[in-house]
C-alpha positions in Angstrom: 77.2 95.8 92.0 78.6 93.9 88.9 81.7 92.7 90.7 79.4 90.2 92.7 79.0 88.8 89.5 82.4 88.6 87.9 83.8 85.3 88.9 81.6 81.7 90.0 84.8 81.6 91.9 83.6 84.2 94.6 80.4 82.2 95.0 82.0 79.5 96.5 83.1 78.4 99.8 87.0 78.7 100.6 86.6 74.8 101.5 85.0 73.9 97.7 87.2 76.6 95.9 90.0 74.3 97.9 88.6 70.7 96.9 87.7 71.9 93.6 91.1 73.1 92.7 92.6 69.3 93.6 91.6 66.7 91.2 89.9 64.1 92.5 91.7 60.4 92.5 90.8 58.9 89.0 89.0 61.8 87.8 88.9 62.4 84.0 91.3 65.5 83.3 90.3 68.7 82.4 89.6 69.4 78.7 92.0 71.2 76.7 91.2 74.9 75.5 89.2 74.9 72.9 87.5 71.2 73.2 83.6 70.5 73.7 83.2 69.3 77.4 80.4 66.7 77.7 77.7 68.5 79.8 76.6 66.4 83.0 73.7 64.2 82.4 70.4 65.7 84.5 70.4 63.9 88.1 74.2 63.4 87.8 75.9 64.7 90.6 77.8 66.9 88.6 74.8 68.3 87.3 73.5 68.7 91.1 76.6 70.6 92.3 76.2 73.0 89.2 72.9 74.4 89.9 72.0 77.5 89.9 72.2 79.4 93.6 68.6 80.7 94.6 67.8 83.9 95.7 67.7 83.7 99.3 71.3 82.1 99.3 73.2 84.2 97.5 74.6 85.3 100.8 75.5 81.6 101.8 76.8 80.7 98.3 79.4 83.7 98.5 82.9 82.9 99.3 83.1 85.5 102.4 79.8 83.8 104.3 80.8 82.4 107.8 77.9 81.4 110.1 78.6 84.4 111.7 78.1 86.8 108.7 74.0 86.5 109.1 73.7 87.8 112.8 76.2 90.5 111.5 74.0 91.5 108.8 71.4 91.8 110.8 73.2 93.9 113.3 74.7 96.2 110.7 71.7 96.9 109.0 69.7 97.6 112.1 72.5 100.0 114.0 72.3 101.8 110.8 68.7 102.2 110.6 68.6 103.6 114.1 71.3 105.8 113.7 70.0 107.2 109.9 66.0 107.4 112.1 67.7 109.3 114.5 68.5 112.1 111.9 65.4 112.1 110.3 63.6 112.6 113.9 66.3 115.6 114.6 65.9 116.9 111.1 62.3 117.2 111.8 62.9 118.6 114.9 65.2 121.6 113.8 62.4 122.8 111.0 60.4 122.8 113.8 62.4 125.6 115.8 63.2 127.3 112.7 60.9 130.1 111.3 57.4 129.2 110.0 58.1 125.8 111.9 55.2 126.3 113.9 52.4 124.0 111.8 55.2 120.9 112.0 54.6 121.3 115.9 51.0 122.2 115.9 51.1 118.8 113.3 52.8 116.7 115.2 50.9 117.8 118.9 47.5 117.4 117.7 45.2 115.2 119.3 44.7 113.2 116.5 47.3 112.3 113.9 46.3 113.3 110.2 47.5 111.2 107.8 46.2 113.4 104.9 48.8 116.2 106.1 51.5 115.9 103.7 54.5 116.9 106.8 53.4 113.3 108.1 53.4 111.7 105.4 57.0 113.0 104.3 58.2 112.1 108.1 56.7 108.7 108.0 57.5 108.0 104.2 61.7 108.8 105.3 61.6 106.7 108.5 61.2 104.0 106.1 63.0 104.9 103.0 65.9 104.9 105.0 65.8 101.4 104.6 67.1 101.5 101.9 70.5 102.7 102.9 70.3 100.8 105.9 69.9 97.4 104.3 72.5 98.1 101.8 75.3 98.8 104.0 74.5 95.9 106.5 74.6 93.4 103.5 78.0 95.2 102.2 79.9 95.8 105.5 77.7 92.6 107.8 77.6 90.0 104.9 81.3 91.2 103.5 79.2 90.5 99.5 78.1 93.3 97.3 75.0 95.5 97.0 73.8 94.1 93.9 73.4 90.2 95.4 70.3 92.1 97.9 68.6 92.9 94.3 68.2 89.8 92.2 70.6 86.9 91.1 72.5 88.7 88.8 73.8 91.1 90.6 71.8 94.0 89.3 68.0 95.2 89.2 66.5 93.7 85.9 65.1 97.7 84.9 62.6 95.6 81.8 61.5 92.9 84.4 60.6 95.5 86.7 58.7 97.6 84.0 56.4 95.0 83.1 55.7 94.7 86.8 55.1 97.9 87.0 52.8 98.2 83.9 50.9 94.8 84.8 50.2 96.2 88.3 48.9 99.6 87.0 46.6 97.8 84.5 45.4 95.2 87.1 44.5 97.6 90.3 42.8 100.4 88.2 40.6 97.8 86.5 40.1 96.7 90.1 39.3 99.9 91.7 36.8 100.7 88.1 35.0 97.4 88.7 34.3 97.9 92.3 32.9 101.3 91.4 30.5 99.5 88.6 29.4 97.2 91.0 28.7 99.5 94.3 31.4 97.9 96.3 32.9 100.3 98.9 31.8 103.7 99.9 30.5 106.0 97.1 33.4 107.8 95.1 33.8 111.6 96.8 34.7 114.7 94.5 37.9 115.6 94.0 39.1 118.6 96.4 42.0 120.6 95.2 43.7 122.9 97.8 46.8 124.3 99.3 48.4 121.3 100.3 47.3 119.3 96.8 50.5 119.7 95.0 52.7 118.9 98.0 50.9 115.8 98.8 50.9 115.0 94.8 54.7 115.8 94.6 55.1 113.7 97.5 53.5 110.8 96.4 55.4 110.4 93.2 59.2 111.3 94.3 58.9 109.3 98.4 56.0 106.8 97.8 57.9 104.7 95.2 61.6 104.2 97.6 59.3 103.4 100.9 57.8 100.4 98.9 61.3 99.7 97.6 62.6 99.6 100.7 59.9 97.6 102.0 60.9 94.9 100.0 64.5 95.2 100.3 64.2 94.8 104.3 61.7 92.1 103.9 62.2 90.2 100.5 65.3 90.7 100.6 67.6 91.0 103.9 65.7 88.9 106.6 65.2 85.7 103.4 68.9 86.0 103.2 70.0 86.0 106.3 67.9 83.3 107.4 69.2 81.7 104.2 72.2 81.7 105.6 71.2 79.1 108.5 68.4 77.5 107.0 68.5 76.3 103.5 64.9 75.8 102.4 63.2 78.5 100.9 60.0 78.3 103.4 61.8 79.4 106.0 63.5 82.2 104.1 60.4 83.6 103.2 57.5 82.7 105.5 59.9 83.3 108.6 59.5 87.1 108.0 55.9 87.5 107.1 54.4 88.0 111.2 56.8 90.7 111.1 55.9 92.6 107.8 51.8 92.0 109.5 52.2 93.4 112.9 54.1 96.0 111.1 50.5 97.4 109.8 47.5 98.8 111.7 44.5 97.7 110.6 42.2 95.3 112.2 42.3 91.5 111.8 40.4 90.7 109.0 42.8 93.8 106.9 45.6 92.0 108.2 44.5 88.8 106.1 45.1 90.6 102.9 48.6 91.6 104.7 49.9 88.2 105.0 48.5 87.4 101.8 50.5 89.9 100.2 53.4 89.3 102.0 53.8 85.2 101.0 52.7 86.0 97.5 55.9 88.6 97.3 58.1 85.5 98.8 56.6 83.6 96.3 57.4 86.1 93.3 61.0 86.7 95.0 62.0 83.0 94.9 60.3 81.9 91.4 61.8 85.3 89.4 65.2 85.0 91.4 64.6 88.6 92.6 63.0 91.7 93.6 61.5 93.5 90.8 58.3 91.9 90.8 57.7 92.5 94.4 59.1 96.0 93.8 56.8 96.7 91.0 53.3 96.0 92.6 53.9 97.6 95.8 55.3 100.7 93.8 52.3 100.7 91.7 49.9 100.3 94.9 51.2 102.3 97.4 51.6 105.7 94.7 48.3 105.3 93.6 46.8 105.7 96.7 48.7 108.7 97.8 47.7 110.2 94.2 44.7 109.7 95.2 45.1 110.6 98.8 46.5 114.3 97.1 43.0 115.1 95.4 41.1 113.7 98.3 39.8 110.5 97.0 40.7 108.1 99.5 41.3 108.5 103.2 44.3 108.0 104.5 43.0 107.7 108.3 41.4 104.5 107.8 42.2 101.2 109.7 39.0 99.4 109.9 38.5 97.3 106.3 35.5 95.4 105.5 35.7 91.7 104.0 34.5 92.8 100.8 37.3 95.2 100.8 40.2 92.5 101.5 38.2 89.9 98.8 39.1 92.3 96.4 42.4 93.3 96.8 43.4 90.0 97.6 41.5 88.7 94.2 44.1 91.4 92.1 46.9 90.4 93.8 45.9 86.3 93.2 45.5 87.2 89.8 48.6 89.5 89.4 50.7 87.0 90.3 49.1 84.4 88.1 49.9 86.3 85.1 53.6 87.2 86.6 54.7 83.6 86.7 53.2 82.9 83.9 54.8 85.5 81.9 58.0 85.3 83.6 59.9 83.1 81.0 59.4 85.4 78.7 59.5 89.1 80.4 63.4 87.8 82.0 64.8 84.2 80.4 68.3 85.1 82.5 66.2 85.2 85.4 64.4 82.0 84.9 67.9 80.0 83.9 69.6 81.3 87.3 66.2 79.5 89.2 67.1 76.3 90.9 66.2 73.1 89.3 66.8 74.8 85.7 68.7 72.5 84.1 68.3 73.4 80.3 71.1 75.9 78.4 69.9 78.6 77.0 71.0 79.4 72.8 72.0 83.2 74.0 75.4 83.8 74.7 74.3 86.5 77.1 71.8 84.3 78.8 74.2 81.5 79.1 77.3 83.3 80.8 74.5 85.3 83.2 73.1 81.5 84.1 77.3 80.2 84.2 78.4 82.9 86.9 75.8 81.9 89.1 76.4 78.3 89.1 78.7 77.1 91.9 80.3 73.6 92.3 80.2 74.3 95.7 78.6 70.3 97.0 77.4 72.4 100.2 74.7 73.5 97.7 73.5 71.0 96.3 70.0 69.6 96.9 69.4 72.5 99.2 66.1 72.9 97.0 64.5 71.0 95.1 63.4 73.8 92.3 61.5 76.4 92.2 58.1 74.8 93.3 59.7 74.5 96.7 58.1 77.7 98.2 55.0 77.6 96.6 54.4 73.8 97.7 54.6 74.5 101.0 52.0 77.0 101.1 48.6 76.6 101.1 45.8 78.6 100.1 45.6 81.4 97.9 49.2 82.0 96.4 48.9 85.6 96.4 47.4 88.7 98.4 45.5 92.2 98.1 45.9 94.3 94.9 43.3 97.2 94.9 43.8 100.3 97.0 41.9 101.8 99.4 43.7 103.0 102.0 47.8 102.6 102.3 49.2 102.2 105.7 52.1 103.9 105.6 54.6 101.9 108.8 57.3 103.7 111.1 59.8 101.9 113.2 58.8 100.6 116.8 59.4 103.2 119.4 59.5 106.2 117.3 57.7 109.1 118.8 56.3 111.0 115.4 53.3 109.6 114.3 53.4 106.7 111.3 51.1 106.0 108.6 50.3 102.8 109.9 49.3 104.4 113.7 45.1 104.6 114.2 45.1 108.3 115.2 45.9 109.2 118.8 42.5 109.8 121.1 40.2 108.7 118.6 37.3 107.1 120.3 36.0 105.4 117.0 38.6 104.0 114.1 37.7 104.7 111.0 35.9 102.5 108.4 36.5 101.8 104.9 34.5 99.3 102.7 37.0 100.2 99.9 39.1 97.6 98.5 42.1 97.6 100.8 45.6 98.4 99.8 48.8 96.9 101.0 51.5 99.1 102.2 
């Protein structure tokens, strides 16, 4: 992953590595080893060709990108999907024929599709966990650039920034969750049930729950910004271009589908300002485990696709204030981070910091004034920055066309969806 970070040189296009190589006619020469260079003065053009390379076009900053490599992206990381959902389907299928396999039939033939048995939550947790793999070797064999540029602008995950997100997002949602309870929002609070299927549900929820969310935001903070990133520089497009799909990608009716777009431009938002995924990573982690924790001991019901507006005012209040706090915090919790952003034109006084903030500067001119700082996203949307936080129900989504039921499918024959006044989760 680190190799996408060992030279600017490989962040540049062949043309710029090319122009930048030839002196220009009267150009000042070099300075000799050793020797202070004079840094460019802010709003210098030399200080405008050495800014840092956002998030979303790491892919266009790196010396393979052609206009083709997008589109082949895309094409990689999709025929690779399809062929790793095949296996999963036929995986499923083969415990089925085996001995005992009968219940995963019986499961899977029912009228109605329960979301509560762990076997469908484990089939739909995988069609989307393979993601994961997916993305990773579109962006590595499609975009011809390592792994590590799909996680953050280092190269790398940032494990501490991703912590704090993680912590931050615990502390925020179950304060949520305890002050609806004080205050009589939602449904009453059932008993806990403990039975066969507890620990395999529980289990369940903590080793698949966290890589679905992952990969979540690696196919949708991640791939689609940079590809369209690699066609159209400004950061809206990168990141509000993929939001109607991440929505229709979750069943619930309209007024739950509010907190999903939310959500989904307030992760944008977090990718582009922290230069990464861990933020995004953390809070839908945090979310989406919770509620199958809770899901496991029967506290919330996992069949529910009808949300209430005092449900989505909720969540969408923690996720508002969540962020709030993120990007407030975020010069401290990662400084390497926040000296990659575009528009940062200060030097850091760590070594470490500085060299991270150096390798991601390219002189490429193509670059520059592609955004105007980090502000860029954020300016151009309106309305509440940020969406849902509090769980009530997660909505677990499979792939279009796939014949096993998916967490984010209303159950099959029901006459009457189910209703939640709960504060609504994001999945």
């Amino acid at each position: 992953m680190n190799e996408y970070i060992a030279s600017s040189a490989s962040l540049t296009t062949p043309a710029a590595r090319s122009s930048a190589a030839r002196p220009a006619a009267g150009a000042e020469p070099a300075a000799a080893p050793g020797s202070t260079a004079a840094t460019p003065a802010p709003g210098t053009a030399a200080a405008a060709s050495a800014a840092p390379v956002p998030f979303h076009l790491l892919g266009r900053a790196h010396g393979s990108h052609r206009w083709w490599r997008p589109l082949l992206t895309l094409l990689a990381t999709g025929a690779t999907y399809l062929v790793l959902l095949v296996l999963v389907t036929v995986g499923f299928g083969i415990a089925a024929l085996l001995p005992g396999g009968t219940p995963i039939i019986e499961t899977f033939t029912a009228g109605e599709t329960d979301m509560g048995a762990p076997i469908v939550q484990l089939y739909s947790l995988l069609t989307l966990i393979v993601l994961i793999p997916a993305c990773l070797i579109g962006v590595r064999l499609g975009g011809g650039r390592p792994v590590g540029s799909l996680l953050s602008v280092t190269g790398r995950m940032r494990w501490g920034l991703l912590g704090r997100s993680m912590i931050l997002s615990l502390v925020l949602i179950g304060a949520s969750m305890l002050v609806s309870s004080l205050l009589g929002l939602g449904e009453p609070i059932p008993h806990p049930v403990i039975d066969e299927r507890t620990l395999v549900a529980l289990l369940i929820a903590l080793l698949f729950v966290p890589f679905q969310a992952a990969a979540e935001e690696l196919a949708f903070r991640g791939v689609l910004p940079q590809v369209i990133g690699g066609w159209l520089r400004h950061p809206a497009w990168a990141y509000l271009a993929p939001v109607p799909f991440f929505v229709i990608a979750h069943d619930y009716n309209w007024i739950g589908l509010i907190d999903i777009t939310v959500f989904a431009v307030a992760m944008g938002v977090l990718t582009h300002r922290s230069g990464g995924l861990e933020l995004a990573i953390g809070l839908h982690v945090v979310n989406n485990t919770l509620i199958f924790v809770l899901a496991a001991f029967g506290l919330v019901d996992m069949n529910v696709t009808e949300i209430q507006a005092i449900g989505v005012a909720v969540a969408v209040a923690t996720t508002v204030v969540f962020t709030a706090i993120a990007l407030w915090r975020l010069p401290r919790w990662d400084r390497t981070g926040r000296t990659n952003l575009p528009g940062r034109t200060d030097q850091s006084n760590s070594p470490d910091q500085g060299r991270a903030a150096d390798q991601f500067r390219t002189p490429a001119p193509a670059l520059a004034g592609s955004v105007t700082g980090p502000e860029a996203l954020a300016g151009s949307v309106t309305g509440p920055e940020t969406p849902a936080g509090t769980p009530a129900l997660v909505a677990v989504t499979a792939p279009t066309g796939s014949t096993a039921p998916t967490g984010s499918t209303a159950p099959t024959g029901s006459t009457a969806p189910a209703t939640s006044s709960q504060p609504l989760s994001r999945r």
